[in-house]
N, C-alpha and C positions, 0 to 999 in steps of 0.2 A: 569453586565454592558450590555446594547444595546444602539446600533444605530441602526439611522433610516434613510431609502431615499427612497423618495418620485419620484415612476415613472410615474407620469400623473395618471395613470388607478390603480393606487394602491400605497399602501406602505408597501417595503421589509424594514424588521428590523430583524436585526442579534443581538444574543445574548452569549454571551460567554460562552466559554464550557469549556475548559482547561488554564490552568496554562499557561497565552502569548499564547496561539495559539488556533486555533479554533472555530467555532462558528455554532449556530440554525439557519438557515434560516429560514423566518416568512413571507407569503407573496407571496413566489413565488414558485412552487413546479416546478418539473421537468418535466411535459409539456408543460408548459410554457418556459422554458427556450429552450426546442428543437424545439419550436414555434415560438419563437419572437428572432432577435436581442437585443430587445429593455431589455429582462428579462435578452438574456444573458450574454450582456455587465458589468451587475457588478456584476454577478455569477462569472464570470471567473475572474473579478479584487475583489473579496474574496476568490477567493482559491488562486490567487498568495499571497494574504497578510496576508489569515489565516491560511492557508495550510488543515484544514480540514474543510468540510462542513456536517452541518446533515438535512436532511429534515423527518420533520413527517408525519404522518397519509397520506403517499401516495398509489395511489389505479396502487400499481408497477406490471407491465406486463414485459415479454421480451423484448416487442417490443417499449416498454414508455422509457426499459431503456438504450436501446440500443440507441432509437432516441435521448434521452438526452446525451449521451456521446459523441454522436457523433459530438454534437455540438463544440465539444472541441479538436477534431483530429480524425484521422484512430483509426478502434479499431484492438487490436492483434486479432490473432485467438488460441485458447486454443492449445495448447502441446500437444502430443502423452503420453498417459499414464495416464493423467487426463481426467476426467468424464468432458465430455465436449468437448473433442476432435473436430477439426477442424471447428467449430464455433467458434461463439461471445461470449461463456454463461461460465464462468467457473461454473458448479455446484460444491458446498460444502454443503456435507450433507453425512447422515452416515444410507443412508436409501437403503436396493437393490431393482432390477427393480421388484420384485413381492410385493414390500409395506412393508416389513418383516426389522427390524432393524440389521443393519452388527455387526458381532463381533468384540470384540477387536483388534484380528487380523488380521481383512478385510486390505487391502489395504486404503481404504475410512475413516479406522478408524485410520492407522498408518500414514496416509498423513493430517489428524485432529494435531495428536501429532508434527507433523515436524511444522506446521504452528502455534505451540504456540511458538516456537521459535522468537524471535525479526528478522524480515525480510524485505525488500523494494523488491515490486513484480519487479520483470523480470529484475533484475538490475543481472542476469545470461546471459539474451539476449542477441544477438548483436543490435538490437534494443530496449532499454529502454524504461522503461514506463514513461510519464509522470504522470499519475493519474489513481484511482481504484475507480468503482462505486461497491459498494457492499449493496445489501437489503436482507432484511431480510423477508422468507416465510413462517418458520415454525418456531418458537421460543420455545426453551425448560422451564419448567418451573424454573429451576434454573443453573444458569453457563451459560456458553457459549458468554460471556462478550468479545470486543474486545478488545484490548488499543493500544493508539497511545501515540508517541513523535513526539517532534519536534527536527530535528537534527541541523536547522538553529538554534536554541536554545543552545544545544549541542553544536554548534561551535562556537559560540559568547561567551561561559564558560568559554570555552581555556584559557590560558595564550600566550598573543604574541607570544613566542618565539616557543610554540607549534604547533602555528596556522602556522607560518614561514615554520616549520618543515615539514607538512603534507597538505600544502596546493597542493604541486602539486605530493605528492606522486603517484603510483599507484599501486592498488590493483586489483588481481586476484577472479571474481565472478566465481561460477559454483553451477549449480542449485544442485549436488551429493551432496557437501558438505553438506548442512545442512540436505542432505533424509539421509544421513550416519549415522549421528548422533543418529539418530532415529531406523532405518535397515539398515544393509549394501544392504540386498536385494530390497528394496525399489523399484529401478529400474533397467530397463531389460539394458541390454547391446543396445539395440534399441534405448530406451529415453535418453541413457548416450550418445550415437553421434549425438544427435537429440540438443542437449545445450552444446556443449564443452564447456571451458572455457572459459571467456571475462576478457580483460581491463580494468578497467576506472581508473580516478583520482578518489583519496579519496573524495574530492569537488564538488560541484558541484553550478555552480553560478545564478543564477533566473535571467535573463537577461532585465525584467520589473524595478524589484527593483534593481538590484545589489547585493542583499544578500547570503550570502555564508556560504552552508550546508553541514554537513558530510556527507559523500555518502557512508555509509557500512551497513552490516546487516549477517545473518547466511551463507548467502551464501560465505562470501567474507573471505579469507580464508590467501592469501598471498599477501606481500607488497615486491614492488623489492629493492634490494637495503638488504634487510636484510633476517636473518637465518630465517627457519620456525619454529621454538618456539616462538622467537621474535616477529615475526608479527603477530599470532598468540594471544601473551598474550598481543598488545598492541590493537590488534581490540578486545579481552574481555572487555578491561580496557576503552576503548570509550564507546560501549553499553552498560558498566554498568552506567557507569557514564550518559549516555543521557537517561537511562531507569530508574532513581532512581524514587521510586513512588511519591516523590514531584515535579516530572517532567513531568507525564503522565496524562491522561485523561482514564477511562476507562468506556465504555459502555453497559449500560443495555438496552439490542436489546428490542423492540417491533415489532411485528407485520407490515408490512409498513411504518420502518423505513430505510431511504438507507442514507450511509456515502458513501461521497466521499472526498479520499486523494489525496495529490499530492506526487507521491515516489521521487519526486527531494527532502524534504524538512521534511519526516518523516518517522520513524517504526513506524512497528504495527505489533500485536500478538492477537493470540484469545488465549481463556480460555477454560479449557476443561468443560465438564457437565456431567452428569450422563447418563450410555450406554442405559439405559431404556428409555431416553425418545430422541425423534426426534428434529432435528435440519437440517434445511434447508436454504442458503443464497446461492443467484448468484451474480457473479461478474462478471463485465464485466473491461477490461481495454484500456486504450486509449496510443496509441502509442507516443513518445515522436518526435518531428522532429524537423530540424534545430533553427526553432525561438523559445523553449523551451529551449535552450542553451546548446545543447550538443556539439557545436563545444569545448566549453571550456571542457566538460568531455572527450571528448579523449583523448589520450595520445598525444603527439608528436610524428612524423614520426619520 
């Protein structure tokens, strides 16, 4: 399926990519959009209503994608303990600084393995993300596939009385939780008080449309109100359910290809690939603020 709009000086046509959500942008690449209002007025009203965007055969710099996200909010600055530290850039890659491919056991290769887990970035923050730009530098020759859901999808599945149940739940993020899973060691006691644990409601509402999306993923660990088994086997029993592969999209990266999601409205998980050959993507992400509708994700005083 595409649609097409006609901006004076050209014509953007979006093509679908997943299962109700997603779609190719054709038309307008991401300098343009950090250029013009004019390009990035219906960029930004496609990622409220597709929640994911991909653009092809871009000639992505730092600096191209930095200025393209910016267009859309503040960008975070990377974590203590990730490659990329106190910049813009998260790198993900499993390459060290003298060009030599990391082992299994690198750090760079065990923080690969946490991140195929089903996750929404920095929803450990106290500052949530609204959206992830991520390109793609080095592409391996096989693996290393992204996939998304949509949880606005996921929550519209619900039965009523479910949806009643856990719309103003709230749940406990922390970035440990899912590097646990993976190594207990993972992180230094440093980067573990650098993300303590966060709030939010299960929910979260797109305040453009009104639609209302699950807001969980690996990190998210406890719901109050109940025992920790309980909360525990019912955020399994969500992710599984909004990650069934009749539900997902999943990506074969090229060269100059960048997705960008919005983590109000989806998970996403990479795929692992073989430790011989290289794999290189940056991501950058865009901070969430009040008119992205996080007054409704907090808790209540």
């Amino acid at each position: 399926m595409k649609a097409s709009l006609d901006l004076g000086g050209g014509v953007m046509e979006l093509v679908h990519l997943g299962p109700e959500f997603g779609v190719e942008v054709r038309g307008i690449g991401l300098i343009d959009v950090a250029s013009s209002d004019t390009a990035y007025r219906p960029i930004r009203a496609a990622l409220e209503e597709h929640s994911v965007l991909l653009f092809r055969e871009q000639e992505v710099t730092d600096d191209v994608q930095a200025a393209f996200s910016r267009a859309f909010g503040p960008l975070e600055r990377v974590k203590i303990g990730s490659v990329g530290a106190g910049t813009f850039y998260s790198r993900l890659h499993n390459i060290a600084a003298d060009g030599t491919l990391v082992p299994e056991t690198h750090q760079q290769a065990l923080t690969a393995r946490a991140n195929q887990l089903w996750h929404t970035d920095s929803s450990f923050k106290a500052t949530p993300a609204l959206a992830s730009v991520l390109s793609a530098r080095i592409v391996p020759e096989r693996g290393g596939e992204t996939e998304l859901t949509s949880t606005r999808r996921a929550w519209s599945r619900l039965a009523p009385a479910m949806q009643i149940r856990l719309r103003d739940a709230i749940v406990t993020h922390a970035y440990a939780n899912s590097r646990d899973q993976i190594d207990p060691g993972l992180m230094t006691p440093a980067e573990r008080a650098a993300v303590p644990p966060v709030r939010w409601r299960m929910t979260w509402r797109n305040p453009i449309n009104d639609r209302v999306a699950l807001y969980i993923a690996s990190h998210a660990y406890a719901i109050e109100g109940m025992g920790g088994i309980e909360a525990r086997a019912l955020l399994a029993e969500l992710i599984a359910d909004a990650t069934r592969p009749e539900f997902t999209y999943r990506h074969q990266w090229r060269p100059g290809d960048v997705i960008m999601w919005d983590n109000r409205a989806t998970m996403h998980r990479g795929h692992p690939w073989a430790h011989d050959q290289a794999r290189s993507m940056v991501r950058t992400t865009i901070s969430a603020v009040d008119a992205d509708g996080l007054a409704d994700l907090r808790p209540a005083a």
